[in-house]
LOKE-655103 format. One record per residue (C-alpha): residue in one letter; x, y, z. Coordinates in steps of 0.2 Angstrom, whole numbers, plus 5000, padded with zeros to 4 digits. Last residue first. Example, Ala and Ser with C-alpha at 12.3 -4.5 7.8 and 13.67 -1.06 7.14 Angstrom:
r->S, u->5068, v->4995, w->5036
r->A, u->5062, v->4978, w->5039
end
This chain:
r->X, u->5021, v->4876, w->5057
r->X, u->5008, v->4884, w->5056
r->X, u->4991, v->4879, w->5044
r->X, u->4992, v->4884, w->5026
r->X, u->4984, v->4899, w->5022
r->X, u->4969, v->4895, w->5008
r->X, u->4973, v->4899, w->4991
r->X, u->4962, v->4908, w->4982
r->X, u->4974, v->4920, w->4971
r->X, u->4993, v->4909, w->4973
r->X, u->5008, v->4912, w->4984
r->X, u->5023, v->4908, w->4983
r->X, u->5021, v->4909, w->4965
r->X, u->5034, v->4924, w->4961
r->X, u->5022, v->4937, w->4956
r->X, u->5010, v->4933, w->4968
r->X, u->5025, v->4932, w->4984
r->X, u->5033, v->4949, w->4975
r->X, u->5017, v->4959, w->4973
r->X, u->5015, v->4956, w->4994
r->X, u->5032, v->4959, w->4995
r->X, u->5032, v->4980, w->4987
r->X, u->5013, v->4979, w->4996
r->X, u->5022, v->4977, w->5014
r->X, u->5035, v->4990, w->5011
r->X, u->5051, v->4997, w->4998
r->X, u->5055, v->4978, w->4994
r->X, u->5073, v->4973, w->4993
r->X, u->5068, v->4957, w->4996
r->X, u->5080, v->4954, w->5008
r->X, u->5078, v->4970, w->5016
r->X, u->5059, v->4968, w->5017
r->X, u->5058, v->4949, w->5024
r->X, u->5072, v->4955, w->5037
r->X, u->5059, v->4971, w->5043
r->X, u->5044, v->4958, w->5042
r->X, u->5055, v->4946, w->5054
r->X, u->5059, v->4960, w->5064
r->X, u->5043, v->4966, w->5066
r->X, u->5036, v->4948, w->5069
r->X, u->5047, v->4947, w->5087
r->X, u->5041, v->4963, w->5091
r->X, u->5022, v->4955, w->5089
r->X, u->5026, v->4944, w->5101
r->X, u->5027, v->4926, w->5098
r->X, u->5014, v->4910, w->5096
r->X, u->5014, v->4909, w->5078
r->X, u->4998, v->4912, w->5073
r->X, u->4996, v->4924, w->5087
r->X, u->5010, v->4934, w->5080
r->X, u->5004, v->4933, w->5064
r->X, u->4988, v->4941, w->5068
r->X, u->4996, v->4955, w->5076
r->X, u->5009, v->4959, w->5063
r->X, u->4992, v->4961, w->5052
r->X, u->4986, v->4945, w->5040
r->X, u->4984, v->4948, w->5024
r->X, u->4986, v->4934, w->5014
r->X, u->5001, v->4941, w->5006
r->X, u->5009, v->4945, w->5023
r->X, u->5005, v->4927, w->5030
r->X, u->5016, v->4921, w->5017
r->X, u->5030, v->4932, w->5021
r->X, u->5029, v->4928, w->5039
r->X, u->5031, v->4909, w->5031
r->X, u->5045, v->4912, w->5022
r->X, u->5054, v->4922, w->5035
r->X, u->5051, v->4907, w->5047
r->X, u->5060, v->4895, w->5032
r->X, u->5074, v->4909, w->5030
r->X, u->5076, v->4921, w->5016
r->X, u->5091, v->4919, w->5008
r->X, u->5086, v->4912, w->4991
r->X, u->5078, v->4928, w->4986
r->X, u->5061, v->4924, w->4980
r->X, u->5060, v->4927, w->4960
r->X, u->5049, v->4941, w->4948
r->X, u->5043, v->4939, w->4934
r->X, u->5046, v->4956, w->4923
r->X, u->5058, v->4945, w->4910
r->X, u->5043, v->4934, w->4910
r->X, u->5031, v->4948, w->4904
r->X, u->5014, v->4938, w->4898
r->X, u->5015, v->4927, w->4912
r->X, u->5020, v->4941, w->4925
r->X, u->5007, v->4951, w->4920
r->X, u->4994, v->4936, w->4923
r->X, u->5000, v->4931, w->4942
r->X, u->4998, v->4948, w->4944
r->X, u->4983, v->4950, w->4937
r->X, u->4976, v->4934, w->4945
r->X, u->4982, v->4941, w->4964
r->X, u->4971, v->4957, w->4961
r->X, u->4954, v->4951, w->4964
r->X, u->4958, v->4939, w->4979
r->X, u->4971, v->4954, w->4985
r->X, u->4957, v->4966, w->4988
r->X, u->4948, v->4955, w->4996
r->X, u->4960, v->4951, w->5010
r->X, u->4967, v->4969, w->5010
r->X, u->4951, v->4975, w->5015
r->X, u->4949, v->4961, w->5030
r->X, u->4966, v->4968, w->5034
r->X, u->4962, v->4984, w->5036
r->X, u->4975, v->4995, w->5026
r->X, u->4994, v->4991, w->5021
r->X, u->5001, v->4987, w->5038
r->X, u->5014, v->4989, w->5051
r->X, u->5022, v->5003, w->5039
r->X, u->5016, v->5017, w->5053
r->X, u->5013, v->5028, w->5037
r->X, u->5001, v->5015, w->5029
r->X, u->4993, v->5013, w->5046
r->X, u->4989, v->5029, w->5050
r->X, u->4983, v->5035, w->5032
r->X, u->4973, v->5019, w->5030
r->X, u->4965, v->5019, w->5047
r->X, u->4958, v->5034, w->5046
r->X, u->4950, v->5031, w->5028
r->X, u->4945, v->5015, w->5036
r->X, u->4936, v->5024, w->5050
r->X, u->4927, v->5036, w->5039
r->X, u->4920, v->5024, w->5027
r->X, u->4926, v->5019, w->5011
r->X, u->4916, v->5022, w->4995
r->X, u->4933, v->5026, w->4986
r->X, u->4941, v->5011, w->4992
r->X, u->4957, v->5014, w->5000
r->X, u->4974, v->5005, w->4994
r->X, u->4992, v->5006, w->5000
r->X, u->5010, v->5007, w->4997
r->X, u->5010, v->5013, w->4979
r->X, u->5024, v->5013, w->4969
r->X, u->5020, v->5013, w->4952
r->X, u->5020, v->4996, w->4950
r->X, u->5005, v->4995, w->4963
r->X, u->4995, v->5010, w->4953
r->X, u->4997, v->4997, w->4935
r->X, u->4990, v->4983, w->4947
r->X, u->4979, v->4994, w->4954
r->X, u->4971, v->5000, w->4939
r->X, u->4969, v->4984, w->4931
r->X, u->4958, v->4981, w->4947
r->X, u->4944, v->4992, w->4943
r->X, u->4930, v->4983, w->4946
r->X, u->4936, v->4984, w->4964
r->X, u->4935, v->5002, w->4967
r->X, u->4951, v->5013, w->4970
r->X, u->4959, v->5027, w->4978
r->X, u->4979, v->5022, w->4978
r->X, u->4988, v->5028, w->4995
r->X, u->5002, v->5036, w->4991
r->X, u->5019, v->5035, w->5004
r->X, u->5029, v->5050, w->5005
r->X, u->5043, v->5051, w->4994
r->X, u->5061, v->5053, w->5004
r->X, u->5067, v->5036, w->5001
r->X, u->5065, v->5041, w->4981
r->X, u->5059, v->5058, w->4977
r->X, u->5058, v->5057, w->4958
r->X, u->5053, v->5038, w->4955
r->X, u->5040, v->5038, w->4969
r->X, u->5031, v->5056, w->4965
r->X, u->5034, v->5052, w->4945
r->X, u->5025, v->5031, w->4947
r->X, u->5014, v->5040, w->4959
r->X, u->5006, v->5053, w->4944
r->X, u->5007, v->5042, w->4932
r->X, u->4996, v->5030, w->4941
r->X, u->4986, v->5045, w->4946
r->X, u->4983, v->5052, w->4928
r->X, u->4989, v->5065, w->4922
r->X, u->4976, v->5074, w->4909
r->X, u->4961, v->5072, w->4918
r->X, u->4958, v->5061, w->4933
r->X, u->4956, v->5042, w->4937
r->X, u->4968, v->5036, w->4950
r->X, u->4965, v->5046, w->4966
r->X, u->4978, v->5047, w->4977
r->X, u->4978, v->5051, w->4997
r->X, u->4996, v->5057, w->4999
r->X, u->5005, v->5052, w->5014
r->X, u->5020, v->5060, w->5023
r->X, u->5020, v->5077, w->5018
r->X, u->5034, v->5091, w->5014
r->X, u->5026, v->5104, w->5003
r->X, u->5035, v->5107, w->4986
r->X, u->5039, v->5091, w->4978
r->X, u->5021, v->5083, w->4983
r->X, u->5014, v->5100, w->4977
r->X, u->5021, v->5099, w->4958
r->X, u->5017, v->5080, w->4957
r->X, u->5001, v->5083, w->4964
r->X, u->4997, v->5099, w->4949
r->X, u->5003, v->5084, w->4936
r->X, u->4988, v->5072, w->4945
r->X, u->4974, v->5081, w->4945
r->X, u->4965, v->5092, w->4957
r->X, u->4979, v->5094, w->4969
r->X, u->4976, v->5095, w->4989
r->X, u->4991, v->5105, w->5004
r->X, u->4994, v->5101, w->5021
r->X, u->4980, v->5090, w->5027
r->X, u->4983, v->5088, w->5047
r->X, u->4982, v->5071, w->5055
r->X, u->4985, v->5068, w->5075
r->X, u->4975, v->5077, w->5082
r->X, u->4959, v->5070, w->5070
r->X, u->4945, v->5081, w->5063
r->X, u->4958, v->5088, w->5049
r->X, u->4956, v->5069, w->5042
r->X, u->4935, v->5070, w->5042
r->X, u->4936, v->5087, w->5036
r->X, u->4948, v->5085, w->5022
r->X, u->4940, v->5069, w->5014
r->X, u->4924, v->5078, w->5012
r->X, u->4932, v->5094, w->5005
r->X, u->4943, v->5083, w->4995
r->X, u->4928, v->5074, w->4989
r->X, u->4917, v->5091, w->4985
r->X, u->4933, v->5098, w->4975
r->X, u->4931, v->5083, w->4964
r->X, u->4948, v->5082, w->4952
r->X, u->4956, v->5070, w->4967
r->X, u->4974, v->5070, w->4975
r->X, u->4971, v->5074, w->4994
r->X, u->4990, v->5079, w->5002
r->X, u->4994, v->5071, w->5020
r->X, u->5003, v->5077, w->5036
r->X, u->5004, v->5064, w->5050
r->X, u->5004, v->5077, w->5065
r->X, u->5019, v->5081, w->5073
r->X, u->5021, v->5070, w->5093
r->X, u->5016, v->5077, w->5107
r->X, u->5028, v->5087, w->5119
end
């Protein structure tokens, strides 16, 4: 018996973008679009109405807007919320610092191609990954100094490392802000990539973070990790 397909809701006011967004996902066995909103109030109303388990979002709409939209979709259904993927462009960074607050797990650019759309929505729901990690990489060089900034400003909002985590769990988390996929920090460290799942897994519990982006915000915001920064060689 082969497995449900990953169901996903498409959040943008173009009707032409969710067309093109819904033929290249429907294209796939194992993605299905269940259900699209045109702004982000009517994807609040559908993400608590149809059972999903990723929701494409675009950020700038009329009236609700898509940060608003997956701060209410997160804060309102909890564990059970389906994991948004913030549509973006990188000259709008402040964007995704307000989107990653809200609670999104991932980030898409809007120009993407059809592969890394694909990839997105599969790896976001799988948890193994945010997106690409080449994506990720850039992405992060432009957001890291917001965060960095934000937290500046807002001490009270600063966040700490917890005092628990382990020297190994340190460094996985490390390699998680720079990017890096279970499978790269594997070979970095010379184990199997099981071996890093249970390390991410410990490095999420600990820090109480919800996914990979949820620690990725925590290493900026906390210093471990600075925008630039080149990653340090194994130890």
């Amino acid at each position: 018996m082969s497995p449900s397909p990953i169901r996903v809701i498409l959040v943008d006011d173009q009707q032409l973008v969710r067309a093109g967004f819904r033929m290249v996902i429907d294209s796939q066995p194992d993605l299905q679009v269940v259900a699209e909103a045109s702004d982000g109030a009517d994807a609040v109303r559908v993400v608590t109405s149809t059972a999903a388990d990723v929701v494409l979002m675009d950020v700038r709409m009329p009236g609700l807007d898509g940060i608003e939209a997956t701060r209410r979709i997160t804060g309102s259904l909890g564990e059970g919320a389906p994991k948004v993927v913030v549509l973006t462009t990188f000259d709008l960074d402040e964007y995704v610092v307000s989107a990653i607050g809200a609670g999104a797990s991932g980030f898409l650019l809007k120009d993407a191609p059809p592969e890394e759309l694909l990839a997105a929505v599969r790896t976001v729901h799988a948890g193994d990954a945010v997106i690409a990690a080449s994506s990720t990489r850039r992405l992060l060089q432009h957001v890291g100094p917001l965060l960095r900034a934000s937290s500046a400003v807002s001490p009270a909002a600063a966040q700490t490392i917890p005092a628990d985590l382990t020297p190994r769990e340190l460094e996985v988390l490390e390699c998680m802000a720079h990017g890096l996929t279970n499978g790269e920090i594997a070979q970095r460290f010379v184990v199997s990539e099981a071996t890093v799942k249970t390390h991410v897994g410990r490095v999420l519990a600990k820090t109480r973070s919800r996914d990979r982006v949820q620690a990725v915000v925590l290493a900026f915001s906390a210093g471990l990790v600075q925008p630039g920064e080149v990653l340090r060689d194994a130890r």
